[in-house]
Each structure stands twice: as structure tokens, then as C-alpha cells.
C-alpha positions as CSV (number, residue, x, y, z in Angstrom):
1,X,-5.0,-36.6,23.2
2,X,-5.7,-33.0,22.1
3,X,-2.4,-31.6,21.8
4,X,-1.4,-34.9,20.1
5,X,-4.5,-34.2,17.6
6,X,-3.3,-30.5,17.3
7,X,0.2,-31.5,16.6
8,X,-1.0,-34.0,13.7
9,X,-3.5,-31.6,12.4
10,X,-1.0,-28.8,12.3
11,X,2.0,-30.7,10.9
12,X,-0.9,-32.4,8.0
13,X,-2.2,-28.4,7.3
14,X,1.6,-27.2,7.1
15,X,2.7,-30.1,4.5
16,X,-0.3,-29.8,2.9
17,X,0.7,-26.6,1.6
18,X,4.2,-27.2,1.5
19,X,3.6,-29.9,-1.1
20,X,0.7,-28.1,-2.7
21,X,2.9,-25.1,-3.2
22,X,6.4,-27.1,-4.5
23,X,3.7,-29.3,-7.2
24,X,2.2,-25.7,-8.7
25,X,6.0,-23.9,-8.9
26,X,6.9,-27.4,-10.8
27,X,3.6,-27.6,-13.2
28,X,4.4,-23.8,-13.8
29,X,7.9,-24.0,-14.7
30,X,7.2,-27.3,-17.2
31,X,4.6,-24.9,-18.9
32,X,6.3,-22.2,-19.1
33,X,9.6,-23.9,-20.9
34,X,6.7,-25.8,-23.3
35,X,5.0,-22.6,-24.0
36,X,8.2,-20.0,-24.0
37,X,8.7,-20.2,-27.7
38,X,5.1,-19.5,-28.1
39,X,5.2,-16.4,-25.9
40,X,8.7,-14.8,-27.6
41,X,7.0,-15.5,-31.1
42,X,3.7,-13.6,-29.8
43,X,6.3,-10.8,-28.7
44,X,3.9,-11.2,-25.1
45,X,5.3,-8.7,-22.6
46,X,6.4,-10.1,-19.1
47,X,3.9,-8.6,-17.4
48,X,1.2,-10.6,-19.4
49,X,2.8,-13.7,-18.7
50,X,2.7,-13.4,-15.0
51,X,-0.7,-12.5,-15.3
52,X,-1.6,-16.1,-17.7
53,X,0.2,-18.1,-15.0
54,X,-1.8,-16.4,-12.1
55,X,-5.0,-17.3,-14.0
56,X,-3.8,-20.6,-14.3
57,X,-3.0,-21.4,-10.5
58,X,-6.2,-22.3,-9.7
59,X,-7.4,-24.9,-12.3
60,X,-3.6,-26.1,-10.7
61,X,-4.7,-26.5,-7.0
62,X,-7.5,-28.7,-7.4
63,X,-5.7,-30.8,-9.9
64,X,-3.0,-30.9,-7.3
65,X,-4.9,-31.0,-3.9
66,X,-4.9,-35.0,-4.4
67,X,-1.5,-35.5,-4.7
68,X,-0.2,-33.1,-2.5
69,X,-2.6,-34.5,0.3
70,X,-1.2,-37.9,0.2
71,X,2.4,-36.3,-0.1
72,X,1.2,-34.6,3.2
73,X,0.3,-38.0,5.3
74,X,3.4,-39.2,4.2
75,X,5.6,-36.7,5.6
76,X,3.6,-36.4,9.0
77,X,3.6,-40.4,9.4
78,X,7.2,-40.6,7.9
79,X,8.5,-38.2,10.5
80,X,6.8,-39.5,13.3
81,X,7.5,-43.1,12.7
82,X,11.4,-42.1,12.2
83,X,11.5,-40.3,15.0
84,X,9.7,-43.2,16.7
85,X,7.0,-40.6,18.2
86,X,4.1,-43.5,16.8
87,X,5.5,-46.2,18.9
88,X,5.6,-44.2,21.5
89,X,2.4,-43.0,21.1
90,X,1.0,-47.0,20.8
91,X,3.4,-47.4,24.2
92,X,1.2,-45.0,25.7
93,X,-2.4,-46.8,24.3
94,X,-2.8,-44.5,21.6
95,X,-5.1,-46.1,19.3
96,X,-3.9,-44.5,15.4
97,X,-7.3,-44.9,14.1
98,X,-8.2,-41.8,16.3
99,X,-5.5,-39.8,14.0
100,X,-6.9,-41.6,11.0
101,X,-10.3,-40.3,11.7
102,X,-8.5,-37.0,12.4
103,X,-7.1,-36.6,9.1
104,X,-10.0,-38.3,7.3
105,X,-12.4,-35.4,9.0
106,X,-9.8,-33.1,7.5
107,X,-10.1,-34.8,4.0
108,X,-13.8,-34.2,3.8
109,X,-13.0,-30.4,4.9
110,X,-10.8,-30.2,1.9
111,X,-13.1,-31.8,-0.5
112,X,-15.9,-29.3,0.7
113,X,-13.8,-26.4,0.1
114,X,-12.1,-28.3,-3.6
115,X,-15.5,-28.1,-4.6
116,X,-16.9,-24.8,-3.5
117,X,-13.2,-23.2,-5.3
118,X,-13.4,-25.5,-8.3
119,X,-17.2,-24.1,-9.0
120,X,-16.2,-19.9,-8.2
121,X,-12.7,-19.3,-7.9
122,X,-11.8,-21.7,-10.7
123,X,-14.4,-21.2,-13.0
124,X,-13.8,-17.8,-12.6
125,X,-10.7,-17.8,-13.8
126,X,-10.8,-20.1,-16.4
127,X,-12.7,-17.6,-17.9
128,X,-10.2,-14.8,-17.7
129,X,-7.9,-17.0,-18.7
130,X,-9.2,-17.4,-22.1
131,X,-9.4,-13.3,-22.6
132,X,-6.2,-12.5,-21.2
133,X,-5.1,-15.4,-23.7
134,X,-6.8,-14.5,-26.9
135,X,-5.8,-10.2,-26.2
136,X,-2.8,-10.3,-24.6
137,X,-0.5,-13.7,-25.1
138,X,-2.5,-14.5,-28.8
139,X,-2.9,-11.0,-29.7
140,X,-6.2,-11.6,-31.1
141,X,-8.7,-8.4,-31.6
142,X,-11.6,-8.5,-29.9
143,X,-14.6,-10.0,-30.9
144,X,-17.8,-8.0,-31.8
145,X,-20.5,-7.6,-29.1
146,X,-23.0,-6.5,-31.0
147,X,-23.1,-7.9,-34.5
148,X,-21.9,-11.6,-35.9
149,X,-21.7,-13.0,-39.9
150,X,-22.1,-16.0,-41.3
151,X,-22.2,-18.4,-38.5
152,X,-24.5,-21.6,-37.8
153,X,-26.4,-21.7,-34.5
154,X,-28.1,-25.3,-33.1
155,X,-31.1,-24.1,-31.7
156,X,-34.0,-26.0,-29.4
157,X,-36.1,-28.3,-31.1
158,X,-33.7,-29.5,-33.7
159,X,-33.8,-26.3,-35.5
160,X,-30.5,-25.3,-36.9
161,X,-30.0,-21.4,-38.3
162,X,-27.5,-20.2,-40.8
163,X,-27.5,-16.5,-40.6
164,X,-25.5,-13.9,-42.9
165,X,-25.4,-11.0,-41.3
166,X,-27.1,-10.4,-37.2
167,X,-27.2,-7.1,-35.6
168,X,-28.2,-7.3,-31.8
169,X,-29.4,-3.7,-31.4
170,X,-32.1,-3.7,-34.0
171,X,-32.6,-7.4,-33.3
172,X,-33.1,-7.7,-37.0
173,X,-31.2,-10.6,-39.6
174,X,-30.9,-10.0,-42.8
175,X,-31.0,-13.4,-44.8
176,X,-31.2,-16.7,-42.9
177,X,-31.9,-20.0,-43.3
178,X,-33.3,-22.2,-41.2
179,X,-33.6,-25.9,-41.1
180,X,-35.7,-28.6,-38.7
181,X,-34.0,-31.3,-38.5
182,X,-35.9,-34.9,-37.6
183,X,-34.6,-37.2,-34.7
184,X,-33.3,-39.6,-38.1
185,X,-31.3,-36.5,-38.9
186,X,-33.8,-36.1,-42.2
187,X,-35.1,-32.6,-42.6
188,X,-38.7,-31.8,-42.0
189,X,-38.9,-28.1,-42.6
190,X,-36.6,-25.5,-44.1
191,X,-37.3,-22.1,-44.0
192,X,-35.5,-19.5,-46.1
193,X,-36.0,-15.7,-45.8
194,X,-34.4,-12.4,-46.5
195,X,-35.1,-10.7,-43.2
196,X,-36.1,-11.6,-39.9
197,X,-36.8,-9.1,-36.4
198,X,-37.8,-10.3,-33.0
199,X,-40.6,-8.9,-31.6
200,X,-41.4,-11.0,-28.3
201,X,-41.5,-14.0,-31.2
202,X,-39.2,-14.2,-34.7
203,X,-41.1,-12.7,-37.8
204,X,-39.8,-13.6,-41.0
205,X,-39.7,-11.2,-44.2
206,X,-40.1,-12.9,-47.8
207,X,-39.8,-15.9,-46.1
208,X,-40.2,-19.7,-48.4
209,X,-41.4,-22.3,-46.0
210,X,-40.8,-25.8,-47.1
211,X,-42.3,-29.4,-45.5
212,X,-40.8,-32.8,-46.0
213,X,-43.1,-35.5,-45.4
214,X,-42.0,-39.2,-44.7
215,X,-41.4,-40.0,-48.3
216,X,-39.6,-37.1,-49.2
217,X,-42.4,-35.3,-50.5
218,X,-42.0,-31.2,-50.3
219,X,-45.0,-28.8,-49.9
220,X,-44.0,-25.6,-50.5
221,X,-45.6,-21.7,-48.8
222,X,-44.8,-18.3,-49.8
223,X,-45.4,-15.7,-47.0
224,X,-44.9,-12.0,-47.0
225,X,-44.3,-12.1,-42.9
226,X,-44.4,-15.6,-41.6
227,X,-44.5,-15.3,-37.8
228,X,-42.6,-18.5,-35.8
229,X,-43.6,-18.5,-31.9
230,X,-42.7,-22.0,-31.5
231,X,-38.9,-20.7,-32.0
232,X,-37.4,-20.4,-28.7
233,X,-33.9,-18.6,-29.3
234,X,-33.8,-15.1,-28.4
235,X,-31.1,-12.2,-30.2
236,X,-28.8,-12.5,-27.1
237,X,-28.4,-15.7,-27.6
238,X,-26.9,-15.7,-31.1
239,X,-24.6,-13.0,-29.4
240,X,-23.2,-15.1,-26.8
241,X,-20.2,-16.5,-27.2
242,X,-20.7,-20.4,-25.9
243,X,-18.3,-20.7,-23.1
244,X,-16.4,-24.4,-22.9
245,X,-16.8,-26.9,-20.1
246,X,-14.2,-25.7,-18.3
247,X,-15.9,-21.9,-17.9
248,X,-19.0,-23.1,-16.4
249,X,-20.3,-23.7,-12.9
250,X,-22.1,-27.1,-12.8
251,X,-25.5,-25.5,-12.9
252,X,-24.1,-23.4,-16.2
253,X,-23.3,-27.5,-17.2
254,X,-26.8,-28.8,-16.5
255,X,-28.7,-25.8,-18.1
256,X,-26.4,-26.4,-20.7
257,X,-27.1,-30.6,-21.0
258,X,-30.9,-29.9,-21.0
259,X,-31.3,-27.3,-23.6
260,X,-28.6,-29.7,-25.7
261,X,-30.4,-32.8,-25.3
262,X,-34.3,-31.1,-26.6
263,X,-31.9,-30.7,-29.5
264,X,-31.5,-33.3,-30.0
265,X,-27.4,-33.4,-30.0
266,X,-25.1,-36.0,-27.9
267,X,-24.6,-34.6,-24.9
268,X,-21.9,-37.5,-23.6
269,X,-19.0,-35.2,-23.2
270,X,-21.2,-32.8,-21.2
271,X,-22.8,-35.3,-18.9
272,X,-19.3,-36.8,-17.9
273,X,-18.1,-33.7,-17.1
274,X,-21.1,-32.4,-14.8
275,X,-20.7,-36.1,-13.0
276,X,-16.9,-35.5,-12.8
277,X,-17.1,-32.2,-11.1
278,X,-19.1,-34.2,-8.1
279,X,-17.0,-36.9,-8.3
280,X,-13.3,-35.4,-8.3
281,X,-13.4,-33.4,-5.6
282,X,-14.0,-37.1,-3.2
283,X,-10.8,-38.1,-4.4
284,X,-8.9,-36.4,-1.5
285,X,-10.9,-38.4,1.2
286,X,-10.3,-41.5,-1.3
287,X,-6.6,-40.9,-1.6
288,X,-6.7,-40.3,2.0
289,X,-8.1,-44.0,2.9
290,X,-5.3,-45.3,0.7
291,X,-2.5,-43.5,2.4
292,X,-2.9,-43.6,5.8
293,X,-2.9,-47.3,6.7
294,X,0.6,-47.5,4.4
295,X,2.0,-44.4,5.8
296,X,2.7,-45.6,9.3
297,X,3.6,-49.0,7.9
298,X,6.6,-48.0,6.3
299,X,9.9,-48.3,8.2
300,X,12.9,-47.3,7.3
301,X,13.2,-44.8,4.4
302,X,9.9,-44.3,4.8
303,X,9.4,-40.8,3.9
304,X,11.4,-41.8,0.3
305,X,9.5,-44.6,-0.2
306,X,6.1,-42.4,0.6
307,X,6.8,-40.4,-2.2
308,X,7.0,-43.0,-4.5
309,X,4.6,-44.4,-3.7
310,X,2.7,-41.0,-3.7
311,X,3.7,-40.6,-7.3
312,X,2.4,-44.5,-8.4
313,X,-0.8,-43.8,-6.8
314,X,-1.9,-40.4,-8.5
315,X,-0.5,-41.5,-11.7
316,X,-2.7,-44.6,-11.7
317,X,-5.7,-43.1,-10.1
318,X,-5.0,-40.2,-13.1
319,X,-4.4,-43.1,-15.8
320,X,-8.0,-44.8,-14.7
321,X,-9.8,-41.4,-14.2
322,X,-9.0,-39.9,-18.0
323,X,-9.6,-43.5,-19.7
324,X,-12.7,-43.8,-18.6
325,X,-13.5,-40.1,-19.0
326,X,-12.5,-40.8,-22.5
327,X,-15.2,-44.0,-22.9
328,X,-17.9,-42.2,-21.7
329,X,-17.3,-39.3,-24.0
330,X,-17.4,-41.9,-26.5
331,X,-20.5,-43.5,-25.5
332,X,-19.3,-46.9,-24.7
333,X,-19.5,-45.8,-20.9
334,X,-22.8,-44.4,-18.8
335,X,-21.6,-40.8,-17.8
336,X,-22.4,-41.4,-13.8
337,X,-20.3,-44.6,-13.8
338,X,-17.8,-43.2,-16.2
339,X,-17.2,-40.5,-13.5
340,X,-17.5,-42.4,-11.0
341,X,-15.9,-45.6,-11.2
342,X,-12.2,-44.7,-10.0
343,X,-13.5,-43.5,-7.3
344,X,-15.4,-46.3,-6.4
345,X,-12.6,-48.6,-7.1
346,X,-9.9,-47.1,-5.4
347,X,-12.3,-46.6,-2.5
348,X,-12.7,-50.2,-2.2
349,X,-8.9,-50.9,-2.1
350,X,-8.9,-47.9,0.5
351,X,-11.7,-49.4,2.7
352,X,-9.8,-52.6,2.3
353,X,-6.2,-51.6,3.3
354,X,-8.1,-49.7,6.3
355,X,-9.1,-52.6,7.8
356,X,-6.5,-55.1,6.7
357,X,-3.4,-53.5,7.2
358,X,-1.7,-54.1,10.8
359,X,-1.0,-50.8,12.7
């Protein structure tokens, strides 16, 4: 039974990459045709375009690992039950669920390691992907580190800045407005001044505070300095350019959902996606329960039909995952389940076909 396991294992492992290798060259070569006017209009060197595609390969294998594992139980299966090797095997009193649970073990392996790449490798270079793109495809000049104009910031609390000019190394802003906005989006305080400098707390020069009651009402308070503790934003973080989803670890996400949500904002979008990042990498083992009882059910042309049928599957799984990504970004979806419920469909059909299907 071991070198039976080890011949299974190995064959899974070598078409596993096989597959995983022949879907990225094929995603590559349909971007690069979509993008190549893009590129020769940009006058982007060669060079620079190897090195956006190599940036790219990762976000690439764990959209791909999925698809490229059910291609993988296909083959293995496909061959074996061609070359008859699986009715030997049954001859001999082989029970398949023991290569099942073989494969399935190997599934969760690859979901460990999907996740721990997704949340380094990946993140890491989605980030250099959007540099290399924005200096050396886009041609873009580099953004300031040190000083920003007229730009809006959403702070905690529901207090939103406008600031005209910002310089990081005095920590000082010269004009600034600043409004607190109330949880029925009225406006309780607006602040308006013509300097402000952070020392440990935000001190504003020539600053005009004015209150809003309930009725509309405004009270309003000259101050030569007007000191703000209660303001929680610090002169790095005006600085900071705010990375998308797609940068960020899942802790980056959650940091990110809390300090959203005291302000008050929707946070939908960000809450499916911290769920999703749990919830894609199960997929494998998912696709895996699927694939496995059909695989060594199909006769002849078995390998052909198995990558059909390879192709149905990840396109409706995709289909089901993105729409209701797209409802719980809209709101008309609870984030966990929006994430989740693919998976938790598909797992019942898998759990289903495990059981139900004769082998």
C-alpha cells in the first residue's frame, strides 16, 4: 500500500504542477495580447515587462491552484483507470477511499500553504506590482513622501479633513478644514483654521470652531490656538498612501475594517474580502471532494471528458463565488455568508457525490 500511495502522491504533485504551470503561461499570454497596445503606447522596455508579468505570477497561482488541482485528479485517475491499473488495484482489495483520503490530506497541505503564500508572497507582490506599474509600464513620477496638497482625509470619529497644503517634516498644515460629521451624515462641528502643528495632540492656529445643535442651530468660538486631543490622526498618516485590498495581509484588512467602521463608513467591501481570504483558500480541499468520486468513474475518454468537466466546475464555482462577492459588497448579503456560501454549497454536493457515487 505504500508504494501504491507514493506512486499516487507523486503522479498528483507532478500534474499538479504541470497543470498549474500550462494555466499561468495561458493567463499570461491572454494578458499580454490585451495589454500589448498599452505597453507599445507607454514606449515600456522589454525588460519592464518581464518584470510586470513576474509580479503578477503569484496573485496567478492561487487563483489557479483550484483548477489546476482538479485538472491533476483527473489525469492521475484518467491514466490509471485507462491503463486499467484501478481495477487491478480493486482485484487486489484495494479500497479507493484510502487514495481519496491520500489526496484529500494533500488538499489540506495545499490550502495551508495557498494561504500562508496568498498573505506574504502575494501580498508582497501585489504591492510591487503597483510601483513597477505606475514608474515603469505607466511612466508616472513619483509621488511625494514628504509633503501632499489639497486632498481630503476620513479620519476616526467621523471627522473628515480638507487640507491645502501638509508638510510631514515640520508636522505643520497650513489651512485646513475640518468637519464632524453625525451618524445621520448631518454636521455637528466644523472647524476651520489657518495653521495647525502636532505636538503629541493637533493645535490649531486662528482656528473658528463652529457647533450644530439638533435643530440646526450654530454657536460659534474664536480661538487664537485651539488644542484638539480627542483627534486621533497622526502626520504619518496623512502621508500614507492607503494601499487597496489586494496589498494587505488579513490583519492589514481587519486593522483596516475597525478603524473604518468607528468612522463611521460602510465597510461591506472590506469585510467580504477579509472573510474571502479565509474562505478561498478551502476551495482546493472542496474541489477536491468533487473530483475524486467522478474521476475514477469515468470510462472511456476519461481523461477528455475530465477536463471538461474540470472547466464546468471552476467556471461555476467562479460564477457563484464573484456574484455573491458582488451582493455582499452591495449589502444585500452578510459578508461571512457572502464569502462563504460557495463553499458551503459545493461542499455539500462534494460530501454527497463522496458517499453516493459507486467506486
Amino acid at each position: 500500500m505504500k508504494v501504491i500511495s507514493c506512486y499516487v502522491l507523486k503522479n498528483f504533485i507532478k500534474y499538479l504542477f504541470i497543470c498549474l504551470a500550462v494555466l499561468i503561461f495561458i493567463y499570461v499570454i491572454i494578458n499580454l495580447f490585451d495589454n500589448l497596445g498599452k505597453f507599445l503606447a507607454k514606449d515600456a522596455l522589454a525588460k519592464d515587462i518581464l518584470i510586470y508579468y513576474l509580479y503578477l505570477i503569484p496573485s496567478y497561482i492561487v487563483l489557479l491552484i483550484p483548477v489546476a488541482s482538479i485538472m491533476a485528479v483527473f489525469f492521475v485517475f484518467g491514466i490509471m483507470t485507462k491503463n486499467k491499473e484501478l481495477v487491478a488495484l480493486k482485484t487486489c482489495g484495494l479500497n479507493i477511499n484510502r487514495l481519496f483520503y491520500l489526496i484529500l490530506s494533500a488538499g489540506v497541505v495545499i490550502c495551508l500553504l495557498t494561504f500562508v503564500f496568498q498573505e506574504s508572497v502575494g501580498v508582497w507582490s501585489q504591492a510591487h506590482l503597483f510601483t513597477h506599474r505606475q514608474e515603469k509600464i505607466d511612466k508616472r513620477p513619483k509621488r511625494p513622501q514628504n509633503k501632499r496638497s489639497n486632498f481630503f482625509y476620513h479620519g476616526e470619529n467621523n471627522w473628515v479633513y480638507f487640507i491645502k497644503n501638509f508638510d510631514v517634516e515640520t508636522q505643520r498644515i497650513n489651512v485646513v478644514i475640518l468637519w464632524q460629521i453625525s451618524r445621520e451624515n448631518k454636521i455637528k462641528k466644523r472647524i476651520d483654521a489657518d495653521a495647525a502643528i502636532y505636538d503629541g495632540s493637533w493645535k490649531f492656529s486662528e482656528a473658528v470652531l463652529r457647533e450644530f445643535d439638533d435643530e440646526g442651530n450654530e454657536t460659534v468660538k474664536k480661538y487664537k490656538v485651539l488644542e484638539m486631543p480627542e483627534l486621533k490622526e497622526r502626520p504619518e498618516d496623512f502621508i500614507k498612501r492607503i494601499k487597496p485590498l489586494e496589498e494587505m495581509n488579513f490583519m492589514e484588512i481587519y486593522r483596516f475594517v475597525e478603524k473604518r467602521a468607528r468612522a463611521g463608513e460602510n465597510v461591506a467591501k472590506e469585510e467580504v474580502e477579509l472573510n474571502y481570504r479565509f474562505s478561498y483558500p478551502i476551495i482546493t480541499i472542496i474541489i477536491l471532494l468533487i473530483t475524486l468520486p467522478l474521476s475514477v468513474v469515468l470510462k472511456k475518454g476519461g481523461i477528455a471528458i475530465g477536463l471538461g468537466l474540470s472547466v464546468a466546475i471552476a467556471f461555476t464555482y467562479w460564477g457563484l463565488i464573484q456574484s455573491c462577492r458582488a451582493y455582499g459588497v452591495a449589502g444585500l448579503m452578510d459578508p461571512l455568508l457572502a464569502a462563504w456560501f460557495p463553499n458551503i454549497l459545493f461542499g455539500i454536493v462534494g460530501i454527497i457525490l463522496i458517499f453516493k457515487v459507486p467506486r
